[in-house]
PyMOL Python script that loads the backbone (N, CA, C, O; Angstrom):
from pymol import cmd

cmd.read_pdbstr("""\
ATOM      1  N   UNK A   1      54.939 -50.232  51.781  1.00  0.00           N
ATOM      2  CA  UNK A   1      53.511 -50.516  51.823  1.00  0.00           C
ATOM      3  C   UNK A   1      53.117 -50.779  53.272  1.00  0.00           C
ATOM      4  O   UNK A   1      53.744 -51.525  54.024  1.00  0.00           O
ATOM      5  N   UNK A   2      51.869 -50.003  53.636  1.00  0.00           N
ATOM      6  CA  UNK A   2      51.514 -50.551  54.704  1.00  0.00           C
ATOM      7  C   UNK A   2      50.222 -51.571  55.039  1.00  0.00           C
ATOM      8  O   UNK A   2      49.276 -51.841  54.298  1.00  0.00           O
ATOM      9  N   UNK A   3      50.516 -52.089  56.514  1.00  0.00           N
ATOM     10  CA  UNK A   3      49.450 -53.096  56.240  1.00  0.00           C
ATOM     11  C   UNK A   3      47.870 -52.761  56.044  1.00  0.00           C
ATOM     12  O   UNK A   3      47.080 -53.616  55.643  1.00  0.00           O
ATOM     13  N   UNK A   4      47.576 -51.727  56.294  1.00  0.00           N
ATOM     14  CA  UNK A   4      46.326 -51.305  55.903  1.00  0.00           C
ATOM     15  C   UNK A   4      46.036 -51.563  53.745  1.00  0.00           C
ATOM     16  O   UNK A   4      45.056 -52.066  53.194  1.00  0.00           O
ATOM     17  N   UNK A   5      46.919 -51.163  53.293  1.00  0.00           N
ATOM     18  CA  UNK A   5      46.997 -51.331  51.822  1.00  0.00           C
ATOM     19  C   UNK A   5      46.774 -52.481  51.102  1.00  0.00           C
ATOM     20  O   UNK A   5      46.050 -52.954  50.226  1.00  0.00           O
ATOM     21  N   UNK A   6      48.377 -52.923  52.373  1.00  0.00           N
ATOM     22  CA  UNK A   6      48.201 -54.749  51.780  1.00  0.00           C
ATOM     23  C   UNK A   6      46.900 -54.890  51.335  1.00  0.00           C
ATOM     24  O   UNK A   6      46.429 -54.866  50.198  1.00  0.00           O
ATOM     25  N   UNK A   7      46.081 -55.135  53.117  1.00  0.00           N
ATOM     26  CA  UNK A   7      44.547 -55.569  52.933  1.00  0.00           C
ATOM     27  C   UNK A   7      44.108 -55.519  52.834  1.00  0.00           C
ATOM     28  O   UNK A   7      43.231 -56.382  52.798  1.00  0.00           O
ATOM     29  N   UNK A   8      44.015 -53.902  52.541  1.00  0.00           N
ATOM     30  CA  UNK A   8      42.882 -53.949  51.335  1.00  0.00           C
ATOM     31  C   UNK A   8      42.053 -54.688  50.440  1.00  0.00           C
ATOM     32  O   UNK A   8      40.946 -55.218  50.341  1.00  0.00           O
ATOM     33  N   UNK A   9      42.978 -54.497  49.916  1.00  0.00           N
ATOM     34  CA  UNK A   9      41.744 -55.689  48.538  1.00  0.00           C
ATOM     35  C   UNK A   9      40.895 -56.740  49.309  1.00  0.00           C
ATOM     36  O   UNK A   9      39.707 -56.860  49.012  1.00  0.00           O
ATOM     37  N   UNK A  10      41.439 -57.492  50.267  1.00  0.00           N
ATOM     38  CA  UNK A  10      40.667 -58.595  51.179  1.00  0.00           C
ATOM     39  C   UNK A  10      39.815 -58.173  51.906  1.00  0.00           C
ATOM     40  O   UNK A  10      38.665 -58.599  51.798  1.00  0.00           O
ATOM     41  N   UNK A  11      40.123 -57.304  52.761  1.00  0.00           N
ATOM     42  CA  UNK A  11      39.255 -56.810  53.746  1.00  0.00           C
ATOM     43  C   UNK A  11      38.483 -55.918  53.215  1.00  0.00           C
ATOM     44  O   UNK A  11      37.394 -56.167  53.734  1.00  0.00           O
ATOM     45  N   UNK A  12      38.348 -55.089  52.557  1.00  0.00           N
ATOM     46  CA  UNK A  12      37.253 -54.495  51.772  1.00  0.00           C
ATOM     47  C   UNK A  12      36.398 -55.204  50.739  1.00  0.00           C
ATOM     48  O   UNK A  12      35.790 -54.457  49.972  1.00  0.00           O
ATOM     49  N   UNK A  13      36.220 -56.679  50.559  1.00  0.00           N
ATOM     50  CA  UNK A  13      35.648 -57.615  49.840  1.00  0.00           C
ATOM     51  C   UNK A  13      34.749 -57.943  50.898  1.00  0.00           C
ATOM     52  O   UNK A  13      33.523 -57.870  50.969  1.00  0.00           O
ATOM     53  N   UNK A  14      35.852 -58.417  51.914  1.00  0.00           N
ATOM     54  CA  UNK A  14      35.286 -59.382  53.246  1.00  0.00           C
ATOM     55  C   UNK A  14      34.127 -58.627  53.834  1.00  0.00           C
ATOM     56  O   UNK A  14      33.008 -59.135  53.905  1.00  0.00           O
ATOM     57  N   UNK A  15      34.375 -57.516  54.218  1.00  0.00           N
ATOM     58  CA  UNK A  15      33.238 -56.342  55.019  1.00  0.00           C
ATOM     59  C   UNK A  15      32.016 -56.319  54.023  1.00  0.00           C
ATOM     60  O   UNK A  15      30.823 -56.345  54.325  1.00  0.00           O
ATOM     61  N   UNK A  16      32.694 -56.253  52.514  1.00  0.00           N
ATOM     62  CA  UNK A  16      31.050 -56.215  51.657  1.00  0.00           C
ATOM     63  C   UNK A  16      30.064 -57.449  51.337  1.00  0.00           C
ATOM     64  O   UNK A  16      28.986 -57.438  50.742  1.00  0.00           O
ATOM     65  N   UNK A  17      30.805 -58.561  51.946  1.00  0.00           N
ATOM     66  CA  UNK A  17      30.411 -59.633  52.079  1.00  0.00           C
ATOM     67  C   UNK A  17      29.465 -59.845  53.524  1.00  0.00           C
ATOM     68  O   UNK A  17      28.275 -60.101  53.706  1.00  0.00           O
ATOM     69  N   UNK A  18      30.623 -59.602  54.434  1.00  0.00           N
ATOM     70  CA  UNK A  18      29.379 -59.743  55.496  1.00  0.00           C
ATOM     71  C   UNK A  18      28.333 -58.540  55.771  1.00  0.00           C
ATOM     72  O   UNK A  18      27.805 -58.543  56.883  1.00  0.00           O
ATOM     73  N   UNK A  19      28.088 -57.827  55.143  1.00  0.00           N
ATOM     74  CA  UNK A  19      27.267 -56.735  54.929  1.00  0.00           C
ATOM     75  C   UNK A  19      26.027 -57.244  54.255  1.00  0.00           C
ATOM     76  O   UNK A  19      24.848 -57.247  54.607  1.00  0.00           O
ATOM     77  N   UNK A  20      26.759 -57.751  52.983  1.00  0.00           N
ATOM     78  CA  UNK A  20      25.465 -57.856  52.324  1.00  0.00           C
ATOM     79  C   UNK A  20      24.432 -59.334  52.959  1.00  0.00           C
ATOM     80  O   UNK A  20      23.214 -59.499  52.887  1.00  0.00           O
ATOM     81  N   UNK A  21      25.597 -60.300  53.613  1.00  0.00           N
ATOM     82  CA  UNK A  21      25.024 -61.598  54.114  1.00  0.00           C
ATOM     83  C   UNK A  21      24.002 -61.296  55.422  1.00  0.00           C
ATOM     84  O   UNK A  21      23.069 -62.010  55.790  1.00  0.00           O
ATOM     85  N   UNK A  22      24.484 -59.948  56.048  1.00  0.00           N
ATOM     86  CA  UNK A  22      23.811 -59.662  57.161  1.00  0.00           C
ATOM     87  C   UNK A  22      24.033 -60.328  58.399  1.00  0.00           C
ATOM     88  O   UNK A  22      23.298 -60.479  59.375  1.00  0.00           O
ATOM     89  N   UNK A  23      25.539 -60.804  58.088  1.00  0.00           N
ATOM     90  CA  UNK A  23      26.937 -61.539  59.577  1.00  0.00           C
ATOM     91  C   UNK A  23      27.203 -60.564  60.460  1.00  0.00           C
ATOM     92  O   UNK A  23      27.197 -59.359  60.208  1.00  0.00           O
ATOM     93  N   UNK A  24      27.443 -61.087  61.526  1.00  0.00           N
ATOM     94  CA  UNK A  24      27.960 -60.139  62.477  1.00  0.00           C
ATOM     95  C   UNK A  24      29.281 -60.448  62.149  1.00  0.00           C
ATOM     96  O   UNK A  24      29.456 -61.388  61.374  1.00  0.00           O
ATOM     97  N   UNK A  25      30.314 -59.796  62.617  1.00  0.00           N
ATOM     98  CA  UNK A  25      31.656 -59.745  62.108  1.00  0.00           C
ATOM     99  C   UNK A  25      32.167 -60.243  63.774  1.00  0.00           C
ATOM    100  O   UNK A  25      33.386 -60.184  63.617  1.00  0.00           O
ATOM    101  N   UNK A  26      32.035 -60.530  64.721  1.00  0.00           N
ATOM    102  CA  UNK A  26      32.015 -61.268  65.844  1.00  0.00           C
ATOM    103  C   UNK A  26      31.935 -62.452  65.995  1.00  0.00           C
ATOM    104  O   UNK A  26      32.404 -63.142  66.900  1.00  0.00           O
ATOM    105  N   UNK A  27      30.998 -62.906  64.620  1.00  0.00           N
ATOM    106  CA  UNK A  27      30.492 -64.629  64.083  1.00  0.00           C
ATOM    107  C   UNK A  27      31.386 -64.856  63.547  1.00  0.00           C
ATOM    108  O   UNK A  27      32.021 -65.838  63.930  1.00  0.00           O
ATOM    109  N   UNK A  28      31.912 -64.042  62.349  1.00  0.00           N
ATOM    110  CA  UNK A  28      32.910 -64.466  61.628  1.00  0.00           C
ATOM    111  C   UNK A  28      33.975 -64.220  62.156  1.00  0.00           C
ATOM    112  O   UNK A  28      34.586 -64.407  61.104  1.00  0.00           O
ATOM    113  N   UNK A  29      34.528 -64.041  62.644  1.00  0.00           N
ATOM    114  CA  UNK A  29      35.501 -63.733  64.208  1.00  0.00           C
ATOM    115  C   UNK A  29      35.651 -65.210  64.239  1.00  0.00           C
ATOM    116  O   UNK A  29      36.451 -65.692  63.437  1.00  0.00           O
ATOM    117  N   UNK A  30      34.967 -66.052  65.087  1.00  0.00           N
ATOM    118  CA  UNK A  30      34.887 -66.585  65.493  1.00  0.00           C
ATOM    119  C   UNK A  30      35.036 -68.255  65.188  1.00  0.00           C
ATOM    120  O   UNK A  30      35.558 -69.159  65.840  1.00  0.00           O
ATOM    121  N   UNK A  31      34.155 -68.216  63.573  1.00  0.00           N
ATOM    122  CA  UNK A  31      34.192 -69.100  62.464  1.00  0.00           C
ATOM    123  C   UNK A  31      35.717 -68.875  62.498  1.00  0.00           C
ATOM    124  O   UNK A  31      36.223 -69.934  62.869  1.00  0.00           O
ATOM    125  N   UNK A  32      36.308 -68.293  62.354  1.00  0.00           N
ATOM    126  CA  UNK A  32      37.875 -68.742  61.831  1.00  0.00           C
ATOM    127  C   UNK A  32      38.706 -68.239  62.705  1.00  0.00           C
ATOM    128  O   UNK A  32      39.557 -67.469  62.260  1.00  0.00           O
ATOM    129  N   UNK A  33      38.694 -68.509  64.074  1.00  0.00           N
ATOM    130  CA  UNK A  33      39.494 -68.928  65.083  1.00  0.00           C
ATOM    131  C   UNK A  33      40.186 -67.711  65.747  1.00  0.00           C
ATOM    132  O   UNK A  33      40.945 -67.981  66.678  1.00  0.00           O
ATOM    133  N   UNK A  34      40.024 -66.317  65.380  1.00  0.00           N
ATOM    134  CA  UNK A  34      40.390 -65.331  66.110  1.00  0.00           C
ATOM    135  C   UNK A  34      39.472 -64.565  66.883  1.00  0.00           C
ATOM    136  O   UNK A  34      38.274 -64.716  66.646  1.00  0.00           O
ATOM    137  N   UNK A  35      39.858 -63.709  67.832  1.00  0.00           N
ATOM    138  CA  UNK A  35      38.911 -62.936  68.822  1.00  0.00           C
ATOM    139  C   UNK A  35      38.273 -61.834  67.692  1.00  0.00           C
ATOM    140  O   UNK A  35      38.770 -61.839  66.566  1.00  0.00           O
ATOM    141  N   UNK A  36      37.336 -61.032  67.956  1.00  0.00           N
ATOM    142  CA  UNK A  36      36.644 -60.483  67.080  1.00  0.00           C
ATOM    143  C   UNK A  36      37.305 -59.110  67.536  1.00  0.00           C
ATOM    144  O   UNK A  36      36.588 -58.147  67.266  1.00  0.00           O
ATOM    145  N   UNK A  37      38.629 -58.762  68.228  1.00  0.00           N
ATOM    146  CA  UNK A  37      39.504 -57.529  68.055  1.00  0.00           C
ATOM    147  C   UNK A  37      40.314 -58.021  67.078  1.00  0.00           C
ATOM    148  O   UNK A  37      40.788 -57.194  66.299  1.00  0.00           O
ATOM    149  N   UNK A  38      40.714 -59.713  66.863  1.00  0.00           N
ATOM    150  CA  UNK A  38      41.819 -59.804  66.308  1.00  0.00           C
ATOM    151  C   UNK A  38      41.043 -59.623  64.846  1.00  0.00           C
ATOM    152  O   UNK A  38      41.485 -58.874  63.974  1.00  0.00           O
ATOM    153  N   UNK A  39      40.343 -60.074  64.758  1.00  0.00           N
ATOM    154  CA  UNK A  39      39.637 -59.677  62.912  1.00  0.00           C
ATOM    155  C   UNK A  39      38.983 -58.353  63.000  1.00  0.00           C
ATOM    156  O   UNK A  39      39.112 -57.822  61.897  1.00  0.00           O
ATOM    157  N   UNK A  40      38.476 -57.743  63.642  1.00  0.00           N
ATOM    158  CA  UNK A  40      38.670 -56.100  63.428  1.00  0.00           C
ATOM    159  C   UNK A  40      39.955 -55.390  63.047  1.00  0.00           C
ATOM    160  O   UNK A  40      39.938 -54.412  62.300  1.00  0.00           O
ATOM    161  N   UNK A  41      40.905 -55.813  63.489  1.00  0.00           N
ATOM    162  CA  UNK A  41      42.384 -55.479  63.215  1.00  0.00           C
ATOM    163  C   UNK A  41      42.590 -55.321  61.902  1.00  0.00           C
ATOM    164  O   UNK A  41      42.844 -54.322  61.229  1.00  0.00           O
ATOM    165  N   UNK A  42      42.327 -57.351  61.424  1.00  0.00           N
ATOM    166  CA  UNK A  42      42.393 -57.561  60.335  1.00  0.00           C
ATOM    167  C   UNK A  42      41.771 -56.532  58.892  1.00  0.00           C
ATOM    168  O   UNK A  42      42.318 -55.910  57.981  1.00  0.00           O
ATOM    169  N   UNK A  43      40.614 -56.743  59.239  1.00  0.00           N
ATOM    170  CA  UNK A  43      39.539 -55.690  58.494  1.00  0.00           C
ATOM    171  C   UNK A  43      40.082 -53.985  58.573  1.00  0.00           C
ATOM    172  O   UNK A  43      40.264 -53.396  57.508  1.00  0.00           O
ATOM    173  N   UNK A  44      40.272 -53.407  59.633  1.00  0.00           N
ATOM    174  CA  UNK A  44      40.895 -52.160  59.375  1.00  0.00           C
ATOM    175  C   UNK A  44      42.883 -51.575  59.617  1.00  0.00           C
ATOM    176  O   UNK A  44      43.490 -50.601  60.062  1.00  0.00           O
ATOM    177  N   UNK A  45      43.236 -53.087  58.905  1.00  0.00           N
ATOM    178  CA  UNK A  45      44.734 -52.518  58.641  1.00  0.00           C
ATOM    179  C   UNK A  45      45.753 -52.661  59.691  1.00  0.00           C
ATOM    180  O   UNK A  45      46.939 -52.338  59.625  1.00  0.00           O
ATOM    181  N   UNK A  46      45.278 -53.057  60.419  1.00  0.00           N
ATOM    182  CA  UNK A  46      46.105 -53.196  61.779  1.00  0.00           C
ATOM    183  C   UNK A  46      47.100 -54.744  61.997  1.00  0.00           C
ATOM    184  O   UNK A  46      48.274 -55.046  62.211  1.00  0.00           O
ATOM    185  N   UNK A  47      45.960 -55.332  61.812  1.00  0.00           N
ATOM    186  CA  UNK A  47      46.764 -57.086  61.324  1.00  0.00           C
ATOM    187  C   UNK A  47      46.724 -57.379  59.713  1.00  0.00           C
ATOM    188  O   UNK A  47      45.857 -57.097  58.887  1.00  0.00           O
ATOM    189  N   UNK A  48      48.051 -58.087  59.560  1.00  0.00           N
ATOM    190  CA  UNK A  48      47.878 -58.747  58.088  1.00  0.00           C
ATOM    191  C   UNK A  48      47.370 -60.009  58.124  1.00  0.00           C
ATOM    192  O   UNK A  48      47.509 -60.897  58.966  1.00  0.00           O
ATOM    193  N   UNK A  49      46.704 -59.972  57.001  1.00  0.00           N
ATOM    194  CA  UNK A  49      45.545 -60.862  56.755  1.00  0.00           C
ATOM    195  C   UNK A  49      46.348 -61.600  55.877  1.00  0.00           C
ATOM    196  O   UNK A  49      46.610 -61.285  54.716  1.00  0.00           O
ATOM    197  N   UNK A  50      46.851 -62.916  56.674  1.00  0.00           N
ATOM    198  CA  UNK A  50      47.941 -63.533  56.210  1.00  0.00           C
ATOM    199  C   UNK A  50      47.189 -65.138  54.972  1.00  0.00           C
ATOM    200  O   UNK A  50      45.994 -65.108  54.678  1.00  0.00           O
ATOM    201  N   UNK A  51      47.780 -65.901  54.631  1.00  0.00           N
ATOM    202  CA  UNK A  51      47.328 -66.725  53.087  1.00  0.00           C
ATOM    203  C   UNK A  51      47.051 -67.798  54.093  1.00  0.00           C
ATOM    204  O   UNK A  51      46.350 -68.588  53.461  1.00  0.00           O
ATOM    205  N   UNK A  52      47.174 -68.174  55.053  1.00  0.00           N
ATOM    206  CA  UNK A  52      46.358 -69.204  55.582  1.00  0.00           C
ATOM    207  C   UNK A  52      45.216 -68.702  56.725  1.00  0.00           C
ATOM    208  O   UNK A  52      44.725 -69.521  57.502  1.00  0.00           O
ATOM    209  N   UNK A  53      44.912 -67.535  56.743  1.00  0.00           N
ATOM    210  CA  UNK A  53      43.806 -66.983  56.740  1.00  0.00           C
ATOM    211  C   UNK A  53      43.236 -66.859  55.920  1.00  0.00           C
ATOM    212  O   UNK A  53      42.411 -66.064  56.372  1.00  0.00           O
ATOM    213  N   UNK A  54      42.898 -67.058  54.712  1.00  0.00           N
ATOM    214  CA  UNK A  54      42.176 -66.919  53.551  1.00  0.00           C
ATOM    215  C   UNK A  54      41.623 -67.968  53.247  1.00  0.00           C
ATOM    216  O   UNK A  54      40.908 -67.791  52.261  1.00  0.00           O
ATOM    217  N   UNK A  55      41.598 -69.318  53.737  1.00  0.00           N
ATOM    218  CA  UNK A  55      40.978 -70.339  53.378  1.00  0.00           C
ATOM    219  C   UNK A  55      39.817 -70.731  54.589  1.00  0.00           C
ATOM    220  O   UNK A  55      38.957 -71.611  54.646  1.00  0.00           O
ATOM    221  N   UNK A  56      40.153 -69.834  55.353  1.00  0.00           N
ATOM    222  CA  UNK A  56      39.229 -70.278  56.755  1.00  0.00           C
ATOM    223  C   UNK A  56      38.371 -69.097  56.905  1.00  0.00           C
ATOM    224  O   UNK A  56      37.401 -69.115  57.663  1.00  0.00           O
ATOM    225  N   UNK A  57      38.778 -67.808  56.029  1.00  0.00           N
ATOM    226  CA  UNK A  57      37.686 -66.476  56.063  1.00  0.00           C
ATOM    227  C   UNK A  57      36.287 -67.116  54.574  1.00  0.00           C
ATOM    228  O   UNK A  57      35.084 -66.854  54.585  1.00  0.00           O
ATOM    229  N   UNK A  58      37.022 -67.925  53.537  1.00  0.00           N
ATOM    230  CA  UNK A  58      36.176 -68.421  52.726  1.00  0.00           C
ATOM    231  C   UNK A  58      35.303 -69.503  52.932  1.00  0.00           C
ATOM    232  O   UNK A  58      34.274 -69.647  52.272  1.00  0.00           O
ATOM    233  N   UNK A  59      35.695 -70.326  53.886  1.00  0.00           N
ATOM    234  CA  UNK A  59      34.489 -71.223  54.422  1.00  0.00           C
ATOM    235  C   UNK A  59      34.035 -70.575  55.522  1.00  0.00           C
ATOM    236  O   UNK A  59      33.545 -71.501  56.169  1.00  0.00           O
ATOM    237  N   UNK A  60      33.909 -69.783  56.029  1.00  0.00           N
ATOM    238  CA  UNK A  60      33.328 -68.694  57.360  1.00  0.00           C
ATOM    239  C   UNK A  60      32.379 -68.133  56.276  1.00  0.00           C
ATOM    240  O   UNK A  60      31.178 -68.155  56.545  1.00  0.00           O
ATOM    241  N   UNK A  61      32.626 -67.817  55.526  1.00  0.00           N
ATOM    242  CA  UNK A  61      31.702 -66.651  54.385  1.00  0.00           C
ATOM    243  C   UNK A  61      30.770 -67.769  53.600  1.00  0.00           C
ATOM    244  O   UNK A  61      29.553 -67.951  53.603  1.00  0.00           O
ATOM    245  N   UNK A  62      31.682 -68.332  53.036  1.00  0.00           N
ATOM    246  CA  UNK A  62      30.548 -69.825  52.113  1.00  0.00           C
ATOM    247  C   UNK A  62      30.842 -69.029  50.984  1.00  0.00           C
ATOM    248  O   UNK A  62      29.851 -68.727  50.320  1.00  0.00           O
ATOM    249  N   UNK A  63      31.904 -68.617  50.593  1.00  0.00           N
ATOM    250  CA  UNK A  63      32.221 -67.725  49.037  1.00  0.00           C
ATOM    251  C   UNK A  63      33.756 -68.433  48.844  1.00  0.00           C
ATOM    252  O   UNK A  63      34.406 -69.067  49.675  1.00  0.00           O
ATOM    253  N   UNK A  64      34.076 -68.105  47.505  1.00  0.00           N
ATOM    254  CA  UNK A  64      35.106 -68.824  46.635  1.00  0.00           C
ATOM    255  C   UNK A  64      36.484 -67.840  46.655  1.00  0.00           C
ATOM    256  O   UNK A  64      36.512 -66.610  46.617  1.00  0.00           O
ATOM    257  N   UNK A  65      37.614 -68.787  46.725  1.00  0.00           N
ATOM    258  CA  UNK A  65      38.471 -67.773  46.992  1.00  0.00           C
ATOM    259  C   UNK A  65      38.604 -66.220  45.684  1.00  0.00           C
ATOM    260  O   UNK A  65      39.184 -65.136  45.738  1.00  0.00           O
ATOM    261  N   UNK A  66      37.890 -66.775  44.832  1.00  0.00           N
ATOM    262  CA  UNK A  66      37.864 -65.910  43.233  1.00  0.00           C
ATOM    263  C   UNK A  66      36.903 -64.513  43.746  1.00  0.00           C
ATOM    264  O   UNK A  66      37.187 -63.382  43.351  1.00  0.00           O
ATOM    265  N   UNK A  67      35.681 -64.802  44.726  1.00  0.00           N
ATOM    266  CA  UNK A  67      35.100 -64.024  45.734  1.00  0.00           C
ATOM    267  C   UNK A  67      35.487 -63.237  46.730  1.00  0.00           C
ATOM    268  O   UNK A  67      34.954 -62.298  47.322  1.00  0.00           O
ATOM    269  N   UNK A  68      36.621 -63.843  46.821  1.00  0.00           N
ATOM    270  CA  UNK A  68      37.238 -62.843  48.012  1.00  0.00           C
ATOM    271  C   UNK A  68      38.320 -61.914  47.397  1.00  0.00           C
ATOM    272  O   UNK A  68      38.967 -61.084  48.036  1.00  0.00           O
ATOM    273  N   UNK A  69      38.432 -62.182  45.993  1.00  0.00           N
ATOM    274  CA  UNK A  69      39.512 -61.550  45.598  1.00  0.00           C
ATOM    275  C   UNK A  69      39.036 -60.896  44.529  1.00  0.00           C
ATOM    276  O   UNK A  69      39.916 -60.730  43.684  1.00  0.00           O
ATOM    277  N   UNK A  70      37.590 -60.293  44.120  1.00  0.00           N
ATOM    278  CA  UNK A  70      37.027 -59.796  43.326  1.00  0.00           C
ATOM    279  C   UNK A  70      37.474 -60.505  41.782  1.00  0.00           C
ATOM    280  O   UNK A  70      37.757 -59.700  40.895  1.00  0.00           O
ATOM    281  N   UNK A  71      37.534 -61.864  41.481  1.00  0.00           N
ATOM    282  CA  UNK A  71      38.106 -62.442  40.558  1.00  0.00           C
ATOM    283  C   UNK A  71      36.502 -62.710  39.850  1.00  0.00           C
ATOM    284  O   UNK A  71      35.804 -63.506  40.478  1.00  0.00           O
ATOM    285  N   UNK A  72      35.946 -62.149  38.704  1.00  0.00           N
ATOM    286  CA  UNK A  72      34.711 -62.911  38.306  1.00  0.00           C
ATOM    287  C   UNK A  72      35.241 -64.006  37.571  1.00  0.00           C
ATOM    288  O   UNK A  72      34.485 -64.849  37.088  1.00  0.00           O
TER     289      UNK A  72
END
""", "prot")
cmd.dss("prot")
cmd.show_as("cartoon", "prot")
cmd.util.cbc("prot")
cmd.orient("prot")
């Protein structure tokens, strides 16, 4: 598996999230402590979007981890 796959599921939640919120992805960059190459990475497969990143991309967003993981 590669890391683009992995993250899928996350990072294709995350992008439709700040899309629809109307975030710059530079903000949210930023909200959770990486440069906004290092969460571009994240978002297109390049970095893994590791489990203690996931609690700091959900208060950056203001959504539930069940939200980030398409869980209704």
């Amino acid at each position: 598996m590669n890391v683009k796959s992995y993250n899928a599921p996350i990072a294709d939640t995350v992008a439709a999230i700040i899309s629809e919120k109307g975030l710059k992805k530079s903000a949210v960059a930023q909200r959770i402590g990486v440069t906004a190459q290092q969460f571009s990475d994240m978002l297109n497969g390049r970095r893994i979007i590791k489990a203690c990143d996931v609690p700091k991309i959900v208060e950056a967003l203001s959504v539930t981890p069940n939200d980030l993981f398409g869980i209704k």
